[in-house]
C-alpha positions as CSV (number, residue, x, y, z in Angstrom):
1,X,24.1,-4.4,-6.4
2,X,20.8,-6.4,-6.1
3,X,18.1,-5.4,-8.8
4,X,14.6,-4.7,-7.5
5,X,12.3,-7.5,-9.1
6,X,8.8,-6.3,-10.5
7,X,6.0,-8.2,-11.7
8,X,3.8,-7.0,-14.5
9,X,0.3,-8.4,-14.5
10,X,-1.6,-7.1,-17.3
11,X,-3.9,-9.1,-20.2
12,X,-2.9,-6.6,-23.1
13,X,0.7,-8.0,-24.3
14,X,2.1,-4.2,-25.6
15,X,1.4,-2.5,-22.2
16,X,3.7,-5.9,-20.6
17,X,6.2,-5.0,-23.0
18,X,6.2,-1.1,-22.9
19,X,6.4,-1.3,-19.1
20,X,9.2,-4.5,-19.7
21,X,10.8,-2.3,-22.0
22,X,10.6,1.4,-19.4
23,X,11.8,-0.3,-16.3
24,X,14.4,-2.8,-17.7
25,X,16.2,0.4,-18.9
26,X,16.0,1.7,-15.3
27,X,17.7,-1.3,-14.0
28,X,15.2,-3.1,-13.1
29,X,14.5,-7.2,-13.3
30,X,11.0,-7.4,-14.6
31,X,8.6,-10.5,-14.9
32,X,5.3,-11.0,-16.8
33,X,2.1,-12.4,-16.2
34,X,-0.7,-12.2,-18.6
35,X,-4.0,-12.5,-16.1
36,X,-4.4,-13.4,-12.3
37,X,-3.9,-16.8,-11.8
38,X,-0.5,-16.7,-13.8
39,X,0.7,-13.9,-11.3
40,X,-0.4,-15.8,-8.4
41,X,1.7,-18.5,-9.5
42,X,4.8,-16.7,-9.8
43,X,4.4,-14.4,-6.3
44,X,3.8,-17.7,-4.8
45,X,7.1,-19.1,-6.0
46,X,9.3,-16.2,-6.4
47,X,9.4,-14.9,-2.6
48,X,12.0,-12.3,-3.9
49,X,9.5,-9.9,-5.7
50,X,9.4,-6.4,-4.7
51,X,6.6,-5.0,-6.3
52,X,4.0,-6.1,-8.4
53,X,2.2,-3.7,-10.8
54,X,-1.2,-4.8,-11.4
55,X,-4.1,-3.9,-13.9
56,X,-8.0,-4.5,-12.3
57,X,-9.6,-4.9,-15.7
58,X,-8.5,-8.7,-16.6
59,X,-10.8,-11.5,-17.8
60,X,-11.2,-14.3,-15.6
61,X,-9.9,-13.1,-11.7
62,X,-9.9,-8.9,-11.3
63,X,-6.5,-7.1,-10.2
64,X,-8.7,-6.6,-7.0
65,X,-8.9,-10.1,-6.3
66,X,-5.8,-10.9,-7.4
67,X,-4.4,-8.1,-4.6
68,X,-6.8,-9.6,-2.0
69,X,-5.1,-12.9,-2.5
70,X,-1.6,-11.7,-2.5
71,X,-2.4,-9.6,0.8
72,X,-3.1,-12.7,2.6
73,X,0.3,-14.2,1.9
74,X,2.7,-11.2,1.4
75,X,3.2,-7.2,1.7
76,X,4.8,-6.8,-1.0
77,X,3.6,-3.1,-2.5
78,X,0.7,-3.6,-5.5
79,X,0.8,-0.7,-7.7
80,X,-2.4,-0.7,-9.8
81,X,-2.4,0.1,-13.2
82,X,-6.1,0.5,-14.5
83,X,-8.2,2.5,-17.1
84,X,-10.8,3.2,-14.1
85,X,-11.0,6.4,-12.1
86,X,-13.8,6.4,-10.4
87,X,-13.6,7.3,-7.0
88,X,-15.5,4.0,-5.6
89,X,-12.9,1.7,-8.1
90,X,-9.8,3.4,-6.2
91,X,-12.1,2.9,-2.7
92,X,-12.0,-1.0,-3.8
93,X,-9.0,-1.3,-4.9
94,X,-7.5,0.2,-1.5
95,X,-9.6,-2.2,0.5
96,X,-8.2,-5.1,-0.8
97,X,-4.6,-4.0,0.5
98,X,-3.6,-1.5,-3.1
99,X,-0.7,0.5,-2.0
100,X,-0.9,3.5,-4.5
101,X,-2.4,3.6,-8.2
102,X,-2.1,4.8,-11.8
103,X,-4.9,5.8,-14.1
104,X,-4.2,5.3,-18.0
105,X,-2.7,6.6,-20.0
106,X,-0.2,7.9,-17.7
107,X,3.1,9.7,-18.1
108,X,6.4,7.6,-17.7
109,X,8.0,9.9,-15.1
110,X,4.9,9.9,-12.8
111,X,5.2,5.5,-13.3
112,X,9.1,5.8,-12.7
113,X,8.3,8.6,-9.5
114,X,5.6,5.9,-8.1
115,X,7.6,2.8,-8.3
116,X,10.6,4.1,-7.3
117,X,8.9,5.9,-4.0
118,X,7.3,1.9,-3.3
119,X,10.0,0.6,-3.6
120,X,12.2,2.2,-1.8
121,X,9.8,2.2,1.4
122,X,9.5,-1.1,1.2
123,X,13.1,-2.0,1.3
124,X,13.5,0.2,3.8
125,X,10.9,-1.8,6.1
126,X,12.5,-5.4,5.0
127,X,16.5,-4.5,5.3
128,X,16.9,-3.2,9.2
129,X,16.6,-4.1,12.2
130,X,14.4,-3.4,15.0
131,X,16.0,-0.9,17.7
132,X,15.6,-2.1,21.4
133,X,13.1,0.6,21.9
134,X,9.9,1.2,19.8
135,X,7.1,3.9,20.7
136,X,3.5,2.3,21.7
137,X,0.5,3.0,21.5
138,X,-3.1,1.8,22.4
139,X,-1.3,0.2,25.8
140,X,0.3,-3.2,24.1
141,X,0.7,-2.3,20.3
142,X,4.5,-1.0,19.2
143,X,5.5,0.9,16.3
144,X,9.2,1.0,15.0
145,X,9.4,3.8,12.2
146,X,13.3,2.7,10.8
147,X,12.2,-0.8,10.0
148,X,8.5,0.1,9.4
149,X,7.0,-2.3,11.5
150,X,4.5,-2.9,14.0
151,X,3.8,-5.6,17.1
152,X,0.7,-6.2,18.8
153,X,1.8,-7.7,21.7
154,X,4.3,-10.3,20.6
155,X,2.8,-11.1,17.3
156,X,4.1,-8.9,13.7
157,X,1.0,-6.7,12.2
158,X,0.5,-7.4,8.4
159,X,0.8,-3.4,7.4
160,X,0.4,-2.6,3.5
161,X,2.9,0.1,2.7
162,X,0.0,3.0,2.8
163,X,-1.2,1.9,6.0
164,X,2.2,2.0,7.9
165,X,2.4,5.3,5.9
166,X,-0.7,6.6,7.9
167,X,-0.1,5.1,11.4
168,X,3.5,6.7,11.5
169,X,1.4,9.6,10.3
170,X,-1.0,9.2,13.5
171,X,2.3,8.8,15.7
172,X,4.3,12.0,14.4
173,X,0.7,13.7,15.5
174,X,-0.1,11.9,18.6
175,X,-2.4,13.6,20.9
176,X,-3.5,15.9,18.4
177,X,-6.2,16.1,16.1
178,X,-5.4,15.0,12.5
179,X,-7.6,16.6,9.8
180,X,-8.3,14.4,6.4
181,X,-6.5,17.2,4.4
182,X,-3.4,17.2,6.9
183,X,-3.9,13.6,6.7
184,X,-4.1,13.3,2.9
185,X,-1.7,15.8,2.2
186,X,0.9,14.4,3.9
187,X,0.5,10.6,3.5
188,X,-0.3,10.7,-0.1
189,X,1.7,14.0,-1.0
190,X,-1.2,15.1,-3.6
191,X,-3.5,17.9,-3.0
192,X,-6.5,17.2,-1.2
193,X,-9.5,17.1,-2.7
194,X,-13.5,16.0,-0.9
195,X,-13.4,12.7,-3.1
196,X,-10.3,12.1,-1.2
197,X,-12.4,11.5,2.1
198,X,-13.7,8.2,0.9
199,X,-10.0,6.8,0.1
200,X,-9.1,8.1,3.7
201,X,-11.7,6.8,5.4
202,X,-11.4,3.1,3.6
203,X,-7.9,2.9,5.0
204,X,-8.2,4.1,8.2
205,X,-11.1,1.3,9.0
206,X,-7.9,-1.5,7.2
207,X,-6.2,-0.2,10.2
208,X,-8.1,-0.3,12.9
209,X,-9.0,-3.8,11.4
210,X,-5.5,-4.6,12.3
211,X,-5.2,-2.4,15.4
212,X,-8.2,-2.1,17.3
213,X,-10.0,-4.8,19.2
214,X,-13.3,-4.3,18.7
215,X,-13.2,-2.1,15.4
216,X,-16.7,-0.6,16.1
217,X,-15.5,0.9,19.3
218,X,-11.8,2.3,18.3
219,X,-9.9,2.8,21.6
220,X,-6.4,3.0,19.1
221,X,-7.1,5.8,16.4
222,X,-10.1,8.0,17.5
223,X,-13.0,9.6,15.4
224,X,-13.3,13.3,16.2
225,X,-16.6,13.7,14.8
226,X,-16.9,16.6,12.4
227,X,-13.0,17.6,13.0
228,X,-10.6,14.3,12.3
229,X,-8.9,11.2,13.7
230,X,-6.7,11.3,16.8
231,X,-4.4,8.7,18.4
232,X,-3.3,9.2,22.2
């Protein structure tokens, strides 16, 4: 059976080696990189990676900019690994394409519960194929939830793992009115809390980035003002 490749990018050596350490045990093949350009090197040449864990406070280039830069080549899942919590680091973080993140210290089951969910979403959207028939929406955009994929027209939409997450969201719910904590709740499987609006609402503008046309006039996923989001 093929082992699930993970890149470690962090500047302290003991957390490369803890993490090295944790997820070899689990069966995992794990890399290293000790800051951003060294992990940019390797995700460019190892096209086999499956998930790169990823800390945003590094000298030289941030985790952030680090996952901006992989985003515009790959979708491989970024899990980052940071000593921030604020609620505007996790809104930048998302925005640059982050699909989930980990606050230090953290708990090895709750690392071990997070990669192995990743992971196994994103091999689920690289190993099948796509069925004949796909649901649409917004007229010329179609959504296959088996191989976790979406067309505009002809042409494959780069999705991060979290946005897919939330558009099959939006499609389970068509025509109704999603609210952030429905939304939040069951995307993110946490409970929902107000500081949570600002990581919704980051996302959902990703997508519509990717969806819409004009993204200040959504015709795809709708504002309800005061209520939600809703897709037709």
């Amino acid at each position: 059976m093929e082992q699930n490749r993970i890149l470690i990018v962090d500047d302290d050596p003991n957390i490369r080696e803890v993490l090295s350490v944790l997820l070899g045990s689990e069966g995992y093949s794990v890399d290293q990189a000790e800051d951003g350009e060294e992990a940019l090197k390797k995700v460019d040449k190892d096209k086999n990676i499956d998930l790169v864990i990823l800390d945003i406070m590094m000298p030289g280039m941030s985790g952030v900019e680090v996952c901006a830069y992989i985003r515009k080549k790959s979708p491989v899942p970024v899990l980052f690994l940071t000593a921030k919590s604020q609620d505007q680091d996790k809104v930048e973080a998302y925005t640059e394409g982050g699909d989930d993140y980990l606050v230090k210290p953290f708990s090895q089951t709750e690392l071990l519960m997070k990669v192995k969910s990743l992971l196994r979403r994103y091999k689920e959207y690289q190993g099948k194929s796509a069925p004949k028939a796909r649901p649409t929406i917004g007229g010329n955009i179609s959504v296959d939830t088996k191989t976790r994929s979406a067309l505009k027209g002809d042409r494959k939409i780069a999705l991060t793992d979290k946005e897919f997450d939330i558009l099959q969201f939006f499609m389970e719910h068509k025509g109704e009115i999603v609210e952030n904590k429905d939304l939040y709740e069951g995307v993110w499987g946490e409970k929902y809390l107000p500081s949570a609006g600002n990581t919704i609402m980051v996302h959902v503008l990703n997508l519509r980035k990717k969806l819409e046309e004009d993204v200040n006039n959504p015709k795809i996923i709708k504002t309800v003002w005061g209520k939600g989001y809703k897709v037709e």
